[in-house]
LUMTI-882992 format. One record per atom (N, C-alpha, C): atom name; chain; residue number from 1; x, y negated, z. Coordinates in pm, 1 decimal, m for minus. Layout:
  at  ch    i        xx        yy        zz
  CA   A  NUM         X         Y         Z
...
This chain:
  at  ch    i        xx        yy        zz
   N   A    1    1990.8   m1041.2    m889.1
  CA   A    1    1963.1    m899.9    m866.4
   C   A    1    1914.8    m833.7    m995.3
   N   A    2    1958.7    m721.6   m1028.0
  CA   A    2    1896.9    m659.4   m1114.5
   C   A    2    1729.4    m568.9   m1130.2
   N   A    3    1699.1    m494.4   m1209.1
  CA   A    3    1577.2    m465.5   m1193.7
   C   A    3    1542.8    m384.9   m1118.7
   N   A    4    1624.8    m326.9   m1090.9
  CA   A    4    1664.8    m193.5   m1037.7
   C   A    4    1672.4    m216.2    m877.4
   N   A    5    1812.9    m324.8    m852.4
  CA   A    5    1806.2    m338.9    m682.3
   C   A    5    1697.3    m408.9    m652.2
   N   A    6    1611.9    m492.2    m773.1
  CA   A    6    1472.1    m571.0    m707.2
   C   A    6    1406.7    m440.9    m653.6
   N   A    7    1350.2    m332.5    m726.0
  CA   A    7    1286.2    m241.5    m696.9
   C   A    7    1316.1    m187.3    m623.8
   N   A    8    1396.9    m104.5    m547.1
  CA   A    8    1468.4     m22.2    m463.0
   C   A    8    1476.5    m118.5    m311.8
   N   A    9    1496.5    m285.4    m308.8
  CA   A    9    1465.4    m342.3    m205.4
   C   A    9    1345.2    m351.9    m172.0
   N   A   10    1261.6    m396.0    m305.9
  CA   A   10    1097.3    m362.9    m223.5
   C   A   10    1003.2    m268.6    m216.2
   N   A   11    1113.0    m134.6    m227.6
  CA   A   11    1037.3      m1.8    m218.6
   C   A   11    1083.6      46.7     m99.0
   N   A   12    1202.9      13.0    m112.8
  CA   A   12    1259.1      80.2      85.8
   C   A   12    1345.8      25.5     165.4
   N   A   13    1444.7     m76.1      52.4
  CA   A   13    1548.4    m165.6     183.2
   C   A   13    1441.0    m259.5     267.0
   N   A   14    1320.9    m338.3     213.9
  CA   A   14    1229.5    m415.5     288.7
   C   A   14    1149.0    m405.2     241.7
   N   A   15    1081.1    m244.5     314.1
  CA   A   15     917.1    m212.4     307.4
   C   A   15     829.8    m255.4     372.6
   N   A   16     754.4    m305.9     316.0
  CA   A   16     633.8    m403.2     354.6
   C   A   16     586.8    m367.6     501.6
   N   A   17     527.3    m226.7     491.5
  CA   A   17     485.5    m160.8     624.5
   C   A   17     604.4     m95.9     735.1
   N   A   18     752.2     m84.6     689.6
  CA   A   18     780.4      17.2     792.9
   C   A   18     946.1    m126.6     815.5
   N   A   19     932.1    m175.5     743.4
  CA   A   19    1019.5    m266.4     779.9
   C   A   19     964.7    m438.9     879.2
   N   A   20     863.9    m480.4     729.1
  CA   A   20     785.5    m560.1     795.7
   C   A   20     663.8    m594.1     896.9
   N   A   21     646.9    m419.5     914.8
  CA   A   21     506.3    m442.3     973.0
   C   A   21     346.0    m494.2     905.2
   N   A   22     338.3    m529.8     758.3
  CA   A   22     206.6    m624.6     736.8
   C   A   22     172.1    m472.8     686.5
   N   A   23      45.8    m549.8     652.2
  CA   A   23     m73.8    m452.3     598.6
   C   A   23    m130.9    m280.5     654.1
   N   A   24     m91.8    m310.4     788.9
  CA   A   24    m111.3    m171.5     876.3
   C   A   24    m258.9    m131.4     905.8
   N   A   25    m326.7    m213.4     846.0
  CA   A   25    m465.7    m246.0     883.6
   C   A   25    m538.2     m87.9     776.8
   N   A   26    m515.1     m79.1     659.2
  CA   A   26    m525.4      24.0     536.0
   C   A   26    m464.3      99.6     568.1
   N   A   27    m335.8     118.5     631.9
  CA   A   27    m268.3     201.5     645.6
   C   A   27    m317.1     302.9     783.6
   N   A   28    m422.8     261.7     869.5
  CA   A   28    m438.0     289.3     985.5
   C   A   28    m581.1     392.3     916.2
   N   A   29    m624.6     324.6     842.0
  CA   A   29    m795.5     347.6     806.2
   C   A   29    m820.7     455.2     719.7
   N   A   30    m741.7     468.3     609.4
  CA   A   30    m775.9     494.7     486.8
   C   A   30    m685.0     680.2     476.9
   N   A   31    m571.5     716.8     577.8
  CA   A   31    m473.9     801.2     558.4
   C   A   31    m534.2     933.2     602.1
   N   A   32    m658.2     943.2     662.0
  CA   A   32    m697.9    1072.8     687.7
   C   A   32    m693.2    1207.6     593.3
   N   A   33    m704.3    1133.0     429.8
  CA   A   33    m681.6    1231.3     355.5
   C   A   33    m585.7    1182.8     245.2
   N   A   34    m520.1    1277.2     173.2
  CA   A   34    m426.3    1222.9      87.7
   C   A   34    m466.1    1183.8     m15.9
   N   A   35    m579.2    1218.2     m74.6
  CA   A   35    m614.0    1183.8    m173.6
   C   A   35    m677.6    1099.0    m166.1
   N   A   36    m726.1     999.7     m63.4
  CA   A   36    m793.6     845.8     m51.1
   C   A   36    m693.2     755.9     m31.5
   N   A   37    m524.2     857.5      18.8
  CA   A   37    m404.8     745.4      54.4
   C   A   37    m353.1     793.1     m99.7
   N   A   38    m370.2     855.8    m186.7
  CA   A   38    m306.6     854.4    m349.9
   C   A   38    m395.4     705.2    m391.9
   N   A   39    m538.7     738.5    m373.8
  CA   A   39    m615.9     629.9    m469.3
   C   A   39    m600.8     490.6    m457.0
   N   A   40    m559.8     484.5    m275.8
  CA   A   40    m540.5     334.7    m240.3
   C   A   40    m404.0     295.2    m299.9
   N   A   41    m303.6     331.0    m283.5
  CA   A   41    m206.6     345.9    m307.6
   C   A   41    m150.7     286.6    m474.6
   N   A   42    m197.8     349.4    m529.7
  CA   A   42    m254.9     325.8    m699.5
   C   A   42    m311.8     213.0    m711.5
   N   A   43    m430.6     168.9    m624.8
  CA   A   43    m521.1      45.2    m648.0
   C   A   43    m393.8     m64.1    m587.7
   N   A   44    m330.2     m64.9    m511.0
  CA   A   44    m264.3    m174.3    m441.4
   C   A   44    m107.3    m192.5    m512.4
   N   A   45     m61.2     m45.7    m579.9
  CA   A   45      35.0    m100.2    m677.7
   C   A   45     m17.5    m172.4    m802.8
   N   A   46    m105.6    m137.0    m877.6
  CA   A   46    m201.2    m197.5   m1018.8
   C   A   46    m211.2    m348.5    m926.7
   N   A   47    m275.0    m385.2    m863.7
  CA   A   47    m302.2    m492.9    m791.5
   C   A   47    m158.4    m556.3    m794.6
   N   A   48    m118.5    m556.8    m716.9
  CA   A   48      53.6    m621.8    m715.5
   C   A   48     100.3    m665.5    m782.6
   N   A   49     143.8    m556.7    m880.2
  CA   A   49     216.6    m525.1    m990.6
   C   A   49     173.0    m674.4   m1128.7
   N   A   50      14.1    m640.6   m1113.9
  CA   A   50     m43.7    m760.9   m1227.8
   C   A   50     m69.0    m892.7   m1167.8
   N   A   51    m119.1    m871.3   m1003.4
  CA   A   51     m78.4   m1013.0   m1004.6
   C   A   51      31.4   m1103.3   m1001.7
   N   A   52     148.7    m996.0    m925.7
  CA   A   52     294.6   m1090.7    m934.0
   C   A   52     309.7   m1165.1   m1043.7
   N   A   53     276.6   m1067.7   m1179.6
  CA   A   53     309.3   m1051.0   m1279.0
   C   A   53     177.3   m1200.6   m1364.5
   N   A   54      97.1   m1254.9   m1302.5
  CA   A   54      27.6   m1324.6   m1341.5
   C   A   54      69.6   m1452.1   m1255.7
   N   A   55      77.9   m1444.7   m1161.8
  CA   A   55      88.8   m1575.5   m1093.8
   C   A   55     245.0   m1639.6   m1141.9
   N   A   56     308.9   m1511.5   m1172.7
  CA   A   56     502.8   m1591.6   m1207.6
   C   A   56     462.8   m1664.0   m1359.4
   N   A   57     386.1   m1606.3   m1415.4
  CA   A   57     360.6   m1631.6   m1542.9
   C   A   57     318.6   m1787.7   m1547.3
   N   A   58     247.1   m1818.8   m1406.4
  CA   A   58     157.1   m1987.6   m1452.8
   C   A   58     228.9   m2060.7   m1354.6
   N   A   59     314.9   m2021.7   m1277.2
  CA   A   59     379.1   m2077.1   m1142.4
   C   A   59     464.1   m2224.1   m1158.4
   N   A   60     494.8   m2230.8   m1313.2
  CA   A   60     525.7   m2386.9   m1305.5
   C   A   60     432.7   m2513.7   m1329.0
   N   A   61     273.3   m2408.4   m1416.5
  CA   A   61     149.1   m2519.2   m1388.9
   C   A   61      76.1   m2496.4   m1274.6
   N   A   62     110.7   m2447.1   m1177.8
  CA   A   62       0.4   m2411.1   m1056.1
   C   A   62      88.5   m2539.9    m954.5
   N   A   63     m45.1   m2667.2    m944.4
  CA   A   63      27.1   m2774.3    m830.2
   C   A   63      m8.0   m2703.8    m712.3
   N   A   64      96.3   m2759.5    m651.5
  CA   A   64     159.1   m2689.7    m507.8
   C   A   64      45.0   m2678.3    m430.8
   N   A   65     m58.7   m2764.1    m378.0
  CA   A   65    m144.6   m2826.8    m293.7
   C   A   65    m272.2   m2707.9    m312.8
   N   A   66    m279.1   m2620.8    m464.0
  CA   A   66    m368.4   m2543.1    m484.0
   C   A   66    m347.5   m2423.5    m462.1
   N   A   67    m151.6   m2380.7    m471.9
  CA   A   67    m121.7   m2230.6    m478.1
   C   A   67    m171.6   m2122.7    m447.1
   N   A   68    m179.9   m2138.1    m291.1
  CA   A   68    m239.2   m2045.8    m184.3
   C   A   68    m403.2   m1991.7    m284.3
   N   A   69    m487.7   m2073.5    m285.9
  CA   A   69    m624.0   m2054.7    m377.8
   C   A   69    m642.1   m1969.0    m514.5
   N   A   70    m502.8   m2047.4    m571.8
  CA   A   70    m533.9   m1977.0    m707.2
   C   A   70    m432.4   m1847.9    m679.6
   N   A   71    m366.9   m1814.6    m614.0
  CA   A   71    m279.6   m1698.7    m565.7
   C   A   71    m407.9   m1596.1    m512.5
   N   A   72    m494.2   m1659.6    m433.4
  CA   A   72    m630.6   m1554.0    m402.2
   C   A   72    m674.2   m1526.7    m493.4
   N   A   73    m775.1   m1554.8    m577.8
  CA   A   73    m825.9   m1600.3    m710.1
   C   A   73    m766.1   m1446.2    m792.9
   N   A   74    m663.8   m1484.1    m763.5
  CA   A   74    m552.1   m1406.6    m918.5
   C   A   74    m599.3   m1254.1    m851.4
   N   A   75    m535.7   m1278.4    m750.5
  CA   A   75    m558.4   m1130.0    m668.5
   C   A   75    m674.3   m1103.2    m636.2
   N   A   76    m786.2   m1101.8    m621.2
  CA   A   76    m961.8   m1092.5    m621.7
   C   A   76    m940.5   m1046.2    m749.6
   N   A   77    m928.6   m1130.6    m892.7
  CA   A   77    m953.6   m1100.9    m968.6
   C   A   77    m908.1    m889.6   m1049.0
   N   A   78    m805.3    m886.1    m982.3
  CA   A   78    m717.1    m717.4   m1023.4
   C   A   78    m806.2    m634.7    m902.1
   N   A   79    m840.7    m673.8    m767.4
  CA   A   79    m878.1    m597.1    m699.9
   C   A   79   m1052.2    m561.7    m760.1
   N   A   80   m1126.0    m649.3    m794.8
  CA   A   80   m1222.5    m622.1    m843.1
   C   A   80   m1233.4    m543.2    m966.1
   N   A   81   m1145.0    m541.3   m1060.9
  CA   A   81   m1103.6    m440.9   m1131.5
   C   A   81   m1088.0    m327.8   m1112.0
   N   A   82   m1022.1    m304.7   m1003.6
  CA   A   82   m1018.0    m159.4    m933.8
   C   A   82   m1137.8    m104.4    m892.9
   N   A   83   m1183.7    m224.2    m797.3
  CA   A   83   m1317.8    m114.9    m738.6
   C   A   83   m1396.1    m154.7    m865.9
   N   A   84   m1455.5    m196.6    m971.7
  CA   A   84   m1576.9    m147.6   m1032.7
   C   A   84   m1512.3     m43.4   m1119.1
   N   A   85   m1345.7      27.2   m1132.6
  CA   A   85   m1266.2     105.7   m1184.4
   C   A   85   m1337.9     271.1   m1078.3
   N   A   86   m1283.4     229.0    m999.9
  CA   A   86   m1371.1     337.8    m897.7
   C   A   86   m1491.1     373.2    m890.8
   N   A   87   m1615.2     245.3    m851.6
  CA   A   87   m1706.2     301.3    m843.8
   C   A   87   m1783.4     423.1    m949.7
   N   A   88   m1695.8     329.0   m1124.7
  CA   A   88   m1743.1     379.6   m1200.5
   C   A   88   m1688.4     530.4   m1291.6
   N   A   89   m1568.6     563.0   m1198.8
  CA   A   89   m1496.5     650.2   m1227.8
   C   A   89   m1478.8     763.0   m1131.7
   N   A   90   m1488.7     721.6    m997.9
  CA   A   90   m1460.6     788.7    m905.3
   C   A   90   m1520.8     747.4    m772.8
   N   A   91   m1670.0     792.4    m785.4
  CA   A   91   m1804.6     746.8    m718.0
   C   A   91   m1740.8     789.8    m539.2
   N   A   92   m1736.5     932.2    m567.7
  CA   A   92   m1746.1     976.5    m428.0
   C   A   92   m1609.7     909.6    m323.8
   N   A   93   m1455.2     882.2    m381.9
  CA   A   93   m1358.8     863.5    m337.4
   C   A   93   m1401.5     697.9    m317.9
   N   A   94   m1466.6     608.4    m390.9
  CA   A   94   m1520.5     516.6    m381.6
   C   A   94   m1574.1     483.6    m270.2
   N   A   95   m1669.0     580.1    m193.6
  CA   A   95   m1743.6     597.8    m103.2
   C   A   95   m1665.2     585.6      46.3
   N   A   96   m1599.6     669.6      m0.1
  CA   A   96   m1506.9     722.6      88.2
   C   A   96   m1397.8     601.5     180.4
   N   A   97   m1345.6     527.4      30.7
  CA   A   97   m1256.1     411.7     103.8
   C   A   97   m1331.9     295.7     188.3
   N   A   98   m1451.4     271.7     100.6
  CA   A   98   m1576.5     174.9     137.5
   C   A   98   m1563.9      69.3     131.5
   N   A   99   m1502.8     m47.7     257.6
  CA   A   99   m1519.3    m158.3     233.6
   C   A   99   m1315.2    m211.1     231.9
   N   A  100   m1257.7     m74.2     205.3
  CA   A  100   m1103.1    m114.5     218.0
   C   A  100   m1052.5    m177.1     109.9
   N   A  101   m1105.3    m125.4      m5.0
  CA   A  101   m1077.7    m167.7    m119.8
   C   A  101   m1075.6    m337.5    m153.5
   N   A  102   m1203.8    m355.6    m123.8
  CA   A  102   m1217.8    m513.9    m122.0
   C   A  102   m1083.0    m533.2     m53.0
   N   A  103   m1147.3    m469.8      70.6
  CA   A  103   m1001.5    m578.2     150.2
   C   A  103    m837.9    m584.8     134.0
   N   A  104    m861.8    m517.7       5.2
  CA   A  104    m691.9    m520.5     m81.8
   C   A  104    m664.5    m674.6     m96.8
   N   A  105    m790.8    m773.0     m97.7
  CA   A  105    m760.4    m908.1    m126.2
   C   A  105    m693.0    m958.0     m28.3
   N   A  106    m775.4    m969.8     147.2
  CA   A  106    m662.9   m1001.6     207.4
   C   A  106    m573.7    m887.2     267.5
   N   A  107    m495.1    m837.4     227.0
  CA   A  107    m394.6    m745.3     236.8
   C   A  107    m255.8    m859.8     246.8
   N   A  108    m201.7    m924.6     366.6
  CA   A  108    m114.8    m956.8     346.8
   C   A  108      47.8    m937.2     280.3
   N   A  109      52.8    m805.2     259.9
  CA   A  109     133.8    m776.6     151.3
   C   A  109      97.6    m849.0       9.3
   N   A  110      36.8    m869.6     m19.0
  CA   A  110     m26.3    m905.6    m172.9
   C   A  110      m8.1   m1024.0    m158.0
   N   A  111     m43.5   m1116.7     m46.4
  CA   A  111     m35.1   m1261.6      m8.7
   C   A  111     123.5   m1296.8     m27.9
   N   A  112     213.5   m1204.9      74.0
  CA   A  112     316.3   m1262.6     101.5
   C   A  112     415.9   m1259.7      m7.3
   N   A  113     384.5   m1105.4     m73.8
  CA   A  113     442.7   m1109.6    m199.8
   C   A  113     465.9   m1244.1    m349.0
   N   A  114     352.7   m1246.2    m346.8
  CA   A  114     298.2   m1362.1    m434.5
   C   A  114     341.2   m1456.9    m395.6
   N   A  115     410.5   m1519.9    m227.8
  CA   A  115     426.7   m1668.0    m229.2
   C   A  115     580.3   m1634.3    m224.5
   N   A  116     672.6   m1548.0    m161.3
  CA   A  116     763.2   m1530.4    m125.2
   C   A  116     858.0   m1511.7    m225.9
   N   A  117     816.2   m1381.4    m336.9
  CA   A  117     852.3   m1356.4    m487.9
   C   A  117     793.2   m1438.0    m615.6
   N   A  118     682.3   m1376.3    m635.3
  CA   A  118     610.7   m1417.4    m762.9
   C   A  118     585.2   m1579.7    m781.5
   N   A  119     585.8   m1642.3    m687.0
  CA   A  119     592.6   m1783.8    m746.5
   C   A  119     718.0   m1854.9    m762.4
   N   A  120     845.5   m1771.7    m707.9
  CA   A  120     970.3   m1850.2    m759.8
   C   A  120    1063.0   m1735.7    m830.7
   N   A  121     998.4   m1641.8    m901.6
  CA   A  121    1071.7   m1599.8    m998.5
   C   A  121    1019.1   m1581.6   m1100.4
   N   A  122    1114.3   m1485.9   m1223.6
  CA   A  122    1063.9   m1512.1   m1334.1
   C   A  122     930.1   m1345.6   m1333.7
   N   A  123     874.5   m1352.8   m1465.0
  CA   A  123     759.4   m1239.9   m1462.3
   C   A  123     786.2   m1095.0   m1459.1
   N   A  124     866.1   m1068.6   m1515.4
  CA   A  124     958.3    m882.7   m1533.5
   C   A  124    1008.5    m890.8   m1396.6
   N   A  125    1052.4    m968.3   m1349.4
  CA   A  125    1121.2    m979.4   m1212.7
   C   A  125    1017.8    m941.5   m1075.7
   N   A  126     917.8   m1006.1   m1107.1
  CA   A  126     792.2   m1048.2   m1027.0
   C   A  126     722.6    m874.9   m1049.6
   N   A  127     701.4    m860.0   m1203.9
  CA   A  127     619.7    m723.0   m1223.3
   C   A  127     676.2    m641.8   m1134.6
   N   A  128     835.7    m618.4   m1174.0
  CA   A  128     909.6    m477.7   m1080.4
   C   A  128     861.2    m524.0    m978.3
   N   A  129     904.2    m593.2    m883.2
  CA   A  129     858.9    m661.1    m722.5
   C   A  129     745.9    m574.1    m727.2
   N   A  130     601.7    m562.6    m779.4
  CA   A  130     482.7    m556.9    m729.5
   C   A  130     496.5    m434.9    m707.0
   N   A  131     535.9    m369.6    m829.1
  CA   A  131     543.7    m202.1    m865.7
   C   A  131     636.6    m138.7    m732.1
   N   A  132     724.6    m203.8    m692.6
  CA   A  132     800.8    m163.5    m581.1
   C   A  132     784.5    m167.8    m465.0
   N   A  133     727.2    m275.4    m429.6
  CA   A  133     606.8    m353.0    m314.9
   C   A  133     524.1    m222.7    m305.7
   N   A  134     426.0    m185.7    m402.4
  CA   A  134     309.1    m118.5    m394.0
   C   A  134     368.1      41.2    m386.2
   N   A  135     458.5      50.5    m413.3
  CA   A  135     530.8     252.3    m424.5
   C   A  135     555.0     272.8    m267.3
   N   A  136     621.6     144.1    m232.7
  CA   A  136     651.2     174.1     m67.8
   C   A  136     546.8     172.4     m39.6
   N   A  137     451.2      88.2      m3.6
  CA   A  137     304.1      92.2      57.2
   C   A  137     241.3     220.3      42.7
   N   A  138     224.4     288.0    m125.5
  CA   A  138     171.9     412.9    m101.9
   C   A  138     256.8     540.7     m28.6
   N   A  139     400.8     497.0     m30.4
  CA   A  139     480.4     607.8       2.6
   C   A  139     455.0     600.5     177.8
   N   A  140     423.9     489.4     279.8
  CA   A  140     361.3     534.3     395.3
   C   A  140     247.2     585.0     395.5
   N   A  141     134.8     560.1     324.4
  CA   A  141     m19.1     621.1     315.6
   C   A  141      29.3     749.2     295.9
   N   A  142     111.5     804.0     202.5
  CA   A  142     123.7     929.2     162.6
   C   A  142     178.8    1021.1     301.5
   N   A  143     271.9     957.6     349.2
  CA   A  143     320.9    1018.8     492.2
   C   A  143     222.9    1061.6     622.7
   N   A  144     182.3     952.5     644.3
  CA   A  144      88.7     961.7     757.4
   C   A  144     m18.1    1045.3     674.2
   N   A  145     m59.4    1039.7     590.6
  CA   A  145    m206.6    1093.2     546.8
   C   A  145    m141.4    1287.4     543.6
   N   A  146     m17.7    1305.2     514.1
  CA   A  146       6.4    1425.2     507.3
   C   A  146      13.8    1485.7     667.6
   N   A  147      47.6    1438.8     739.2
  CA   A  147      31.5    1469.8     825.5
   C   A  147     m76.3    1516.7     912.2
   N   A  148    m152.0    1402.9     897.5
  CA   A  148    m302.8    1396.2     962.2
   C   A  148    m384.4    1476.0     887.3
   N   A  149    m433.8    1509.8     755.7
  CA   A  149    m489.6    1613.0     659.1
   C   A  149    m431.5    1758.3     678.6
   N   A  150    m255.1    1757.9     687.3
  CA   A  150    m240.0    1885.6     706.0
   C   A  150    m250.2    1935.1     867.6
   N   A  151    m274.8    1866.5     968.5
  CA   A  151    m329.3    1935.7    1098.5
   C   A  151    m465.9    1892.4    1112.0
   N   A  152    m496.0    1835.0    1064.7
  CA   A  152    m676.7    1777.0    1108.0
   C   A  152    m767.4    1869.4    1023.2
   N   A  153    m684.2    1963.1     915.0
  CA   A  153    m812.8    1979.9     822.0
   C   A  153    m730.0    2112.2     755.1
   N   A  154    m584.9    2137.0     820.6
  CA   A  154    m526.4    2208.1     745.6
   C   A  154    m544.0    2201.2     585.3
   N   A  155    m531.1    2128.5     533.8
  CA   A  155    m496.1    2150.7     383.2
   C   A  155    m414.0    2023.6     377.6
   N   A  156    m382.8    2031.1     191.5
  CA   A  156    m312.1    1946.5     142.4
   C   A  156    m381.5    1893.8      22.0
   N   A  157    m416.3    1767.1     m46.5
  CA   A  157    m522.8    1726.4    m132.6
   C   A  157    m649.3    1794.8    m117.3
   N   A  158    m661.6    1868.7      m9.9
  CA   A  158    m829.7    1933.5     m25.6
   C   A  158    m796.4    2095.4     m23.7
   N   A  159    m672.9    2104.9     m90.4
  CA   A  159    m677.0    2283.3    m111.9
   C   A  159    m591.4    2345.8      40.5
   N   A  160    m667.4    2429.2     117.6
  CA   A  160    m607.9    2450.8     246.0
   C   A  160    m463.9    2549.3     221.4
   N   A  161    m393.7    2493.8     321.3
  CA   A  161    m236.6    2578.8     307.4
   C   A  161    m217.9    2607.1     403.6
   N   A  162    m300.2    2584.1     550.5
  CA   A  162    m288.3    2678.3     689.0
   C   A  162    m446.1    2715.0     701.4
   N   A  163    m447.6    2901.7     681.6
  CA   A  163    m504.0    2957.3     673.7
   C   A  163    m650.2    2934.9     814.4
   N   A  164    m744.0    3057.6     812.1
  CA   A  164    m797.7    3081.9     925.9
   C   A  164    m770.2    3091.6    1035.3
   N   A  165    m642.1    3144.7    1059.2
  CA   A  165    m562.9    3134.9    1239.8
   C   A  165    m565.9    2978.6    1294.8
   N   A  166    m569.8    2877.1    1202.4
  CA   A  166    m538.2    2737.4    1222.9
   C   A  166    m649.2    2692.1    1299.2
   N   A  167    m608.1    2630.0    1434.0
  CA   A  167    m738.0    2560.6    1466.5
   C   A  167    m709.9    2389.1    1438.4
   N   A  168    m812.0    2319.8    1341.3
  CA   A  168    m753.9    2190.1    1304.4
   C   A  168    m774.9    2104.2    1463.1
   N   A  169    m683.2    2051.4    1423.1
  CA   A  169    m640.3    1930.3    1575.8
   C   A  169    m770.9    1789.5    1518.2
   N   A  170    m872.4    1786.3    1610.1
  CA   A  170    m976.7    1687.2    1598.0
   C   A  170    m897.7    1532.0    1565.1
   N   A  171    m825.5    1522.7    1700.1
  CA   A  171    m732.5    1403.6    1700.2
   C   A  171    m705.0    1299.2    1586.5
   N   A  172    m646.9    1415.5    1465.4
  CA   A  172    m553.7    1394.0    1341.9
   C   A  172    m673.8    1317.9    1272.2
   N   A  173    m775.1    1327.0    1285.4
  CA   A  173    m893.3    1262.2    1200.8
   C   A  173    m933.8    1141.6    1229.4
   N   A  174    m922.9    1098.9    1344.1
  CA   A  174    m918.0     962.4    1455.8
   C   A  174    m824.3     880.5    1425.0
   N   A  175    m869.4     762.1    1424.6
  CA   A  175    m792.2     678.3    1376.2
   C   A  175    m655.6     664.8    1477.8
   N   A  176    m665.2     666.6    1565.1
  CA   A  176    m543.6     617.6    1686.6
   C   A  176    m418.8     726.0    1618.0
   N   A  177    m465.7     852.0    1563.7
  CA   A  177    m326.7     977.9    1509.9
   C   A  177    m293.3     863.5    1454.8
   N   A  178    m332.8     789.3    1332.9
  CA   A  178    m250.4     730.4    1218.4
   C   A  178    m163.7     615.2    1299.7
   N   A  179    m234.3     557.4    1411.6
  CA   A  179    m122.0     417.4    1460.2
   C   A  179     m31.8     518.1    1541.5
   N   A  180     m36.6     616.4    1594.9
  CA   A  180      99.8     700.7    1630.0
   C   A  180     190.7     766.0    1527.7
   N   A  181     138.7     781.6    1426.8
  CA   A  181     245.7     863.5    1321.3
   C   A  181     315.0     735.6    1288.1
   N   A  182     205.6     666.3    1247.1
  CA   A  182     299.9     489.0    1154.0
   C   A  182     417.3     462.3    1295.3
   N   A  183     411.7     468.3    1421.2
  CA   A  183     485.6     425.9    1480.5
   C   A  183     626.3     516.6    1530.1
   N   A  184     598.2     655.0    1485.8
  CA   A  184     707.6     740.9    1513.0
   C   A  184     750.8     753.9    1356.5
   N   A  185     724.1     691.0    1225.0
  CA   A  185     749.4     718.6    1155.7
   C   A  185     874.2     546.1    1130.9
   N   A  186     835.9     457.2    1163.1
  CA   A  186     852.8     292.1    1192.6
   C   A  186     995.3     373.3    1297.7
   N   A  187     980.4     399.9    1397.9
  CA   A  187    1129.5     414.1    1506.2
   C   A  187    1210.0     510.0    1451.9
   N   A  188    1178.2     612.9    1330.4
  CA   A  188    1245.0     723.2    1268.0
   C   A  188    1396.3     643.8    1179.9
   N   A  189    1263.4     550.2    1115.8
  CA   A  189    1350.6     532.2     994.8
   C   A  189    1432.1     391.4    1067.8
   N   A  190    1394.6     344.8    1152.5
  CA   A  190    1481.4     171.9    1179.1
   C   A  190    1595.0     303.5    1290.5
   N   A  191    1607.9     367.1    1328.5
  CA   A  191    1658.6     475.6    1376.2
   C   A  191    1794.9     512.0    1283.0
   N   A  192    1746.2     587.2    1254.4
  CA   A  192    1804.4     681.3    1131.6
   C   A  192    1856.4     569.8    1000.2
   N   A  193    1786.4     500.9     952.6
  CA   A  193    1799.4     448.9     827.4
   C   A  193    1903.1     314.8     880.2
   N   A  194    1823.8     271.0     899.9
  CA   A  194    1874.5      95.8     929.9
   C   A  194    2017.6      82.5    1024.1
   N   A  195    2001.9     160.9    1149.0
  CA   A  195    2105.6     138.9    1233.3
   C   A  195    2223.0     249.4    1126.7
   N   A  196    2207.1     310.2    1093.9
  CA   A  196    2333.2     360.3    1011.7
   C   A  196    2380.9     272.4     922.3
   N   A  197    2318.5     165.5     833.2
  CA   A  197    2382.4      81.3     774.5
   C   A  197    2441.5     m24.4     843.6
   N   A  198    2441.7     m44.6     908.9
  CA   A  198    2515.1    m138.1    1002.0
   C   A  198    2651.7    m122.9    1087.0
């Protein structure tokens, strides 16, 4: 495969969340506003992206019996990067995600990636993977979070675009909106997308 169809398969032919289902857990939590589903989004491509990109790199000295460990390890190590990147950069959005960030470690996307890709290919191969992995991931946060921000709160990043007539829908702020959008957004596209290629 080239660099190109690597990327483009793990950005939308087999997206982590709307194809595979993993990591719905962030995706459920974090989408109320867009700009906490931009930041996660960012943290979990950087994450990806360097660990694929680290683990393909040592994957012919890593014995088998340890993988799984030092595959955590690798990934702890970029996610902790991020959040003391946040706390110390971006206190309040920090606040905001709370204890999600950590849990970029077990984010089974990051897991499955790493055993599925990054340990049996080469590193440029593995990097695109992460970067593509992580664009789809933010490109559902970005969906659902637009949704739920622009009726829960009427605006868009914070700046409102449905005026005073708007009464915001409470709902959209509740977590249960986000497992209904992810799921009319999940039957849209295996709908529309998938059954047309076939």
């Amino acid at each position: 495969m080239t660099k190109k169809e690597i990327f483009l398969t793990a950005a939308f032919k087999e997206n982590s969340i709307w194809r595979q289902i993993l990591g719905i857990c962030s995706a459920l939590a974090v989408t109320n506003l867009m700009l906490n589903s931009l930041i996660m989004g960012l943290g979990v491509i950087f994450t990806l992206a360097m660990a694929n990109l680290t683990i393909s790199l040592i994957r012919n000295w890593t014995p088998r019996s340890i993988r799984m460990m030092v595959q955590t390890l690798i990934i702890a190590s970029y996610v902790i990067i991020v959040d003391i990147f946040l706390k110390a950069n971006l206190p309040e959005i920090s606040k905001q995600l709370g204890p999600y960030v950590g849990l970029i470690i077990t984010n089974c996307i990051l897991m499955g990636r790493a055993e599925a890709f990054a340990s049996q290919n080469p590193p440029l191969d593995s990097f695109v993977d992460g970067i593509g992995t992580g664009l789809g991931y933010a490109l559902v946060l970005l969906l659902i979070s637009f949704v739920r921000e622009l009726f829960g709160f009427g605006s868009i990043f914070g700046f409102t675009v449905l005026g005073d007539w708007w009464i915001n829908w409470n709902i959209m702020v509740m977590a249960p909106s986000a497992f209904f959008i992810l799921a009319l957004l999940i039957w849209i596209i295996n709908t529309y997308y998938y059954k047309a290629k076939v």
